[in-house]
N, C-alpha and C positions, 0 to 999 in steps of 0.2 A: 641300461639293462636291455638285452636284445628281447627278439622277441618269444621267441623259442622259452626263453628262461622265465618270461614274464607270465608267457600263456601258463608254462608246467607249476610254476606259484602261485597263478592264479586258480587253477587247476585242484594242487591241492589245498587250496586256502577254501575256499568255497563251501567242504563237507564241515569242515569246521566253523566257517560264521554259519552255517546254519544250524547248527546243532548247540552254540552259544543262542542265537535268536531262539529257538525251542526250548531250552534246558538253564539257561542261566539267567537270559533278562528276565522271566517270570519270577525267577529267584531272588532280584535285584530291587526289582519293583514289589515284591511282597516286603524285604525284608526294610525297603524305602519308607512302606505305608508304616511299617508298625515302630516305628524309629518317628514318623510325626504325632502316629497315634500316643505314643509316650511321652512326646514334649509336649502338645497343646492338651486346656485343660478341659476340652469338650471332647463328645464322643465322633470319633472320627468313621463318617458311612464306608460300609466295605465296597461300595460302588466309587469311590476317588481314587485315580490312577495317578502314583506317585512314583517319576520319573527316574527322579534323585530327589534326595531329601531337604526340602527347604531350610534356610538361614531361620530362625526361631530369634526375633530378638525382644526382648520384655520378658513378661510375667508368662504369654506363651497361653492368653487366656483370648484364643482365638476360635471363631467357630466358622466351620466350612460346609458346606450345602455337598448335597448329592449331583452326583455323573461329574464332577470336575477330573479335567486331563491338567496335573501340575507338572511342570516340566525341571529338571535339573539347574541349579542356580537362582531359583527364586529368593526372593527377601520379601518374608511374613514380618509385621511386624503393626502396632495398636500406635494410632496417633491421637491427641486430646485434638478438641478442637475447643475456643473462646469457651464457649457455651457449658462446655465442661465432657462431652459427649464424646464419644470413640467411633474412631471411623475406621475402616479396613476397607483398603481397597490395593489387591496381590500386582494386580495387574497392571497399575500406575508403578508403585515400586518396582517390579522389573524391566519397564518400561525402560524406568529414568537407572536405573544398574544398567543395562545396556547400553545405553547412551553415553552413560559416564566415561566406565569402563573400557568403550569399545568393543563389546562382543558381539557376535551371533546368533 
């Protein structure tokens, strides 16, 4: 692509991601939270910022603390431990998803 043609697409591409960044990702991440808000079985804070909406795997009887930034692709999900006790932890699971997977 020359550059002429790259600059005038880029050009006009520009008014347009930002007016998706203004107008639609708040729309994306609203409609993110209340799509987790629905599947876990605690009250979900309106201060968690939800990217894209997590993998929900179990019963979905997960509880999440306030000011969390959760990112697209994660896997939520209740582990037993011996003892009989549930542990959660988001961060190890996407950890080891990216690893596996290979992603970014």
């Amino acid at each position: 692509m020359s550059k002429d043609i790259k600059g005038f697409a880029v050009a006009v591409l520009i008014p347009i991601a930002r007016l998706r960044r203004r107008l639609i990702d708040p729309i994306v991440r609203l409609w993110s939270h209340a799509r987790l808000a629905e599947r876990i079985t605690s009250p979900l804070d309106p201060s968690v910022v939800v990217l894209g909406v997590p993998e929900i795997h179990g019963t979905g009887n997960i509880r999440l603390g306030r000011r969390l930034y959760l990112y697209p692709g994660l896997y939520l999900a209740r582990i037993f431990h011996k003892k009989g006790r549930l542990s959660f932890n988001p961060l190890i699971k996407w950890l080891f998803r990216q690893e596996r997977f290979g992603r970014s």
